[in-house]
N, C-alpha and C positions, 0 to 999 in steps of 0.2 A: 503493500500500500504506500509505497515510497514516492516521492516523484523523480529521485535520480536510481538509475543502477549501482547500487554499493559494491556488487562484486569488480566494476573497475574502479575503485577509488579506494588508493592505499591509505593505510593507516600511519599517522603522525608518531615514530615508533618512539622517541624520545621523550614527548611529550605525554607518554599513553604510558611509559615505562611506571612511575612511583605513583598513580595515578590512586587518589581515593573519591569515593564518594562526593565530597563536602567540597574538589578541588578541580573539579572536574567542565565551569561552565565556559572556560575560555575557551575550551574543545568543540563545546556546543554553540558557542557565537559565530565559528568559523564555518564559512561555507565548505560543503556542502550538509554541514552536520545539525545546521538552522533548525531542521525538519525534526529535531528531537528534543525531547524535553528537559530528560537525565540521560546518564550513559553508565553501566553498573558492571564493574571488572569483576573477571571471576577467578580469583586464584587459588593455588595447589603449591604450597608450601614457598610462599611469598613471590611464585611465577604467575604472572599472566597467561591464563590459556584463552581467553574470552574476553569480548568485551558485549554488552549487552544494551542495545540503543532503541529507547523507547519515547514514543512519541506520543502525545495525551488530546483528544479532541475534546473529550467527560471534562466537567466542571473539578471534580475531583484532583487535588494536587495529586499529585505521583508520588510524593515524596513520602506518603501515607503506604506506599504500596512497595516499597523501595525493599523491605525487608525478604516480603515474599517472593519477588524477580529474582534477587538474589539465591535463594534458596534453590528454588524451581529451576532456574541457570543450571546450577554447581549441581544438582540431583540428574538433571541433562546431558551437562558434558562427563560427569562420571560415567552414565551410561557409556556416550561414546566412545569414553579411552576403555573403558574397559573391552569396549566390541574391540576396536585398533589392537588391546593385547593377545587378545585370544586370536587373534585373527595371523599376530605375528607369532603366537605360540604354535600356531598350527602349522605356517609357512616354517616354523625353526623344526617342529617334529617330520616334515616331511624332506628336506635337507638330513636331517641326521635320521632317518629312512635309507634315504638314495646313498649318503655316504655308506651305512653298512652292506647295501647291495652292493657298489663300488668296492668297497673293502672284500667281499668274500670272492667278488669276481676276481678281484687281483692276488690273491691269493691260489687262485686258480692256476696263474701264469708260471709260477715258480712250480718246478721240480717237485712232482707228488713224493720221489723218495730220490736218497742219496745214494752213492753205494758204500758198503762196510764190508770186504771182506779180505783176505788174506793180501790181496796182490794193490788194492787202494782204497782209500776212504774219506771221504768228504762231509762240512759239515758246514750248516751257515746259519747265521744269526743275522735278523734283518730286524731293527727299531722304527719303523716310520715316523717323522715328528708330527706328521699329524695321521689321522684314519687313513688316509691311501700318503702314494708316495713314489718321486722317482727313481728310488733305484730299482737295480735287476739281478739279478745272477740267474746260471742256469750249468747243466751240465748233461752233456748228449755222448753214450755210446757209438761212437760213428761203424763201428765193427768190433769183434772182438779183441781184436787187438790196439787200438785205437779211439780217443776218445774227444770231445772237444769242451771246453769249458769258455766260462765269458763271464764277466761281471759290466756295469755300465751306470752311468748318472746323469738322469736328462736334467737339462736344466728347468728351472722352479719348483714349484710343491705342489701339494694336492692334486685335484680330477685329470687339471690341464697336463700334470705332470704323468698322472698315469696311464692316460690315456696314448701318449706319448709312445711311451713304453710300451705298453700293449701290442702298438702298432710295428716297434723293434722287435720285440718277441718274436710275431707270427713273419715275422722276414724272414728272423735270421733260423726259424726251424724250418721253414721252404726253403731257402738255399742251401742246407746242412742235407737237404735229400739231394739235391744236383750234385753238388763238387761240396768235398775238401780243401780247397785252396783257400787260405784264406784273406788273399789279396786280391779274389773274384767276392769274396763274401762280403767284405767289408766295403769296397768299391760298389756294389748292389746295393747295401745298406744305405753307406751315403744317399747316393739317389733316389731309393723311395723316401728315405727321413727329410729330403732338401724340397722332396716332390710334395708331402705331404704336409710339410712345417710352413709352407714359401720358404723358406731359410731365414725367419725367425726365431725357430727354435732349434736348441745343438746337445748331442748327446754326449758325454765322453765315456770311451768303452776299452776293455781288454778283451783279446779274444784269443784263445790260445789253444791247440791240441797237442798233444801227446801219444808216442807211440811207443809200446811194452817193447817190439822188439828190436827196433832200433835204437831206443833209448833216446828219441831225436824230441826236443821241445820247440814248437813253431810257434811267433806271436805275435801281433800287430796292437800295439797300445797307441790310440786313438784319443790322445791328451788325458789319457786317465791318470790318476796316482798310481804310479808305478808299482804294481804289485811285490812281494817279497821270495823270492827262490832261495832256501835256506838248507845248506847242506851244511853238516858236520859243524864246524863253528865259522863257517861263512856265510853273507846276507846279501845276496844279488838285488839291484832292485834292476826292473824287466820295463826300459824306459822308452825304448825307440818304436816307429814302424808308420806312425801317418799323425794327421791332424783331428782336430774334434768333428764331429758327422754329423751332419747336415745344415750346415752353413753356407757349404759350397755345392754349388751343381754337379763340379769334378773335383775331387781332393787335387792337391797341389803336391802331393807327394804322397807314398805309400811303398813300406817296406814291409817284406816280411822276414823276421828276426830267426834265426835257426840257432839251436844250443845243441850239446850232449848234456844231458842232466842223467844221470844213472842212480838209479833206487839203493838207501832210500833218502828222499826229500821231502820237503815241506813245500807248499804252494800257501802262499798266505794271500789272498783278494781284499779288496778293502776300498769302503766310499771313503771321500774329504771328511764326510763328518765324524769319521773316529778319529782322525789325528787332530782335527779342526774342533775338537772338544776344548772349551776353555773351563776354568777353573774358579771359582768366586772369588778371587785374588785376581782376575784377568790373564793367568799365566795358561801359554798353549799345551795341550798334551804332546804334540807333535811324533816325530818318525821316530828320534833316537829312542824315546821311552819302550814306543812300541817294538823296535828293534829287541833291545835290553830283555824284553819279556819273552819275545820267541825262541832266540835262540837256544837259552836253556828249557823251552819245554817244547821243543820242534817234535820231540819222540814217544811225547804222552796222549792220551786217548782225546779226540777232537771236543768233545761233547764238556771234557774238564776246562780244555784250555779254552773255548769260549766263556767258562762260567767263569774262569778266573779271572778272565781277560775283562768282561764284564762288571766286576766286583772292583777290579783296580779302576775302569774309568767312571763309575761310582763315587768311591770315595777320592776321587781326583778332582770332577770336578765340584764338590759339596753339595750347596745350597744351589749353585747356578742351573739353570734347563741347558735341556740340548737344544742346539743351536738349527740341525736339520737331519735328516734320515741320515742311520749308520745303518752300514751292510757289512759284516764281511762271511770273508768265503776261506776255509780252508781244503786244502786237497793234500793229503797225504802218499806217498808213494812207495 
């Protein structure tokens, strides 16, 4: 019953801020606000959520009535925020829904089992920092004699990041049924990851096989953290072979690294966020510590030296959170 449109005419927010009853008529002198009598704020723990602008034709002062508006307002907009809660209660329970669908699917991606017997053994411990998450590992019998392993860390966190992943997964098991090679593997990878990202987004990956009777260790690290090769009291880190994937349309370079590693050995995998673990003092956990730790337990049972390993970056870094998903991967030879 107005004779202007209110919904285009902003509100004076300075002047509206400390705004009481009794202080209110200079508000009302100002056009387009003529057209009201009083104006009656309705707040929520000394915030304005409302203002309530009412206008009198009745002989009746307003100002007799001022108590009840008030009331009737604030009964009103409680209503409303209370619908707004619920409403965002229901959009936050269907988010944390979708994340545990997300979460089981991804779970799905990883290796349903390791292997544990006489001739090798592998074991992985993966912490997401939040419900889903991008890292990877995985580890594929390519023949009996022969096997391929991989670990990887897309860049950012959560859906975006696992989704990511997801999509590096099912590459790199359709290319592990074509060839062995793994500078046709990882050359492929790039380009569905660069086709698939726009080259937005970049992975960084190990990839590596092994063969029982040649003893021969093949590997292509793809900007990753250099994984660990631990024999007797020495600590190889495993650093060369290409660039991070899918950045580039074509990597700009790609090698593939050749070893004699002969059993028995340690393979130690491992995302940025286990050494990138800081401390509630700010101090890094970094390589040397982790070095320090494997070495003397290169030859004990996989499933101990995760839990131990686990307990030391615990009480390392305190009080402080993890910064972003830790993976690591051991393979025993």
């Amino acid at each position: 019953g107005t004779n202007h449109n209110f919904t285009k005419v902003a509100l004076p927010e300075n002047e509206f801020k400390e705004m009481e009853l009794n202080h209110s008529q200079h508000i009302l002198n100002a056009h387009p606000f003529t057209e009201f009598d009083i104006v009656v704020p309705v707040k929520h723990k000394k915030r304005s959520l409302a203002y309530v602008f009412v206008g009198n034709d009745a002989q009746t002062p307003l100002q007799e009535h001022t108590n009840f508006i008030q009331v009737l307002s604030n009964i009103i907009l409680v209503a409303v925020e209370n619908k707004k809660l619920a409403r965002k209660e229901l959009e936050q329970r269907i988010t944390q829904k979708e994340l545990e669908l997300a979460s089981q699917v991804q779970h799905y991606l990883f290796p349903a089992s390791l292997p544990n017997n006489q001739q090798i053994k592998a074991h992985a411990t993966y912490l997401p920092h939040r419900r889903v998450g991008g890292d990877y590992y995985d580890f594929i019998m390519l023949n009996e004699q022969k096997f391929l392993f991989c670990i990887a860390d897309v860049s950012g966190k959560g859906v975006a990041a696992a989704i990511l992943m997801a999509n590096f997964q099912a590459a790199l098991r359709v290319l592990c049924r074509q060839t062995d090679h793994l500078s046709q593997i990882v050359k492929e990878l790039n380009y569905q990851l660069f086709k698939n990202g726009n080259g937005e987004h970049y992975i960084t990956s190990f990839i590596g096989t092994y063969d029982f009777q040649t003893n021969e260790l093949h590997y292509i690290n793809s900007g990753h953290y250099p994984p660990l090769l631990i024999q007797k009291d020495s600590c190889k880190e495993l650093t060369d072979g290409s660039t991070i994937l899918g950045s580039f349309d074509e990597l700009p370079f790609i090698e593939e690294i050749k070893l004699h590693a002969s059993s028995p050995f340690l393979l130690f995998l491992f995302t940025d966020g286990l050494t990138e673990t800081f401390s509630d003092q700010n101090e890094l956990f970094g390589e040397s510590a982790l070095t320090d730790f494997l070495i003397p337990r290169q030859q004990i049972e996989l499933t101990k030296l995760h839990e131990e390993l686990l307990i030391l970056l615990k009480d390392f870094k305190g009080s402080a959170p993890f910064q972003d998903d830790i993976t690591f991967f051991s393979i025993q030879v």
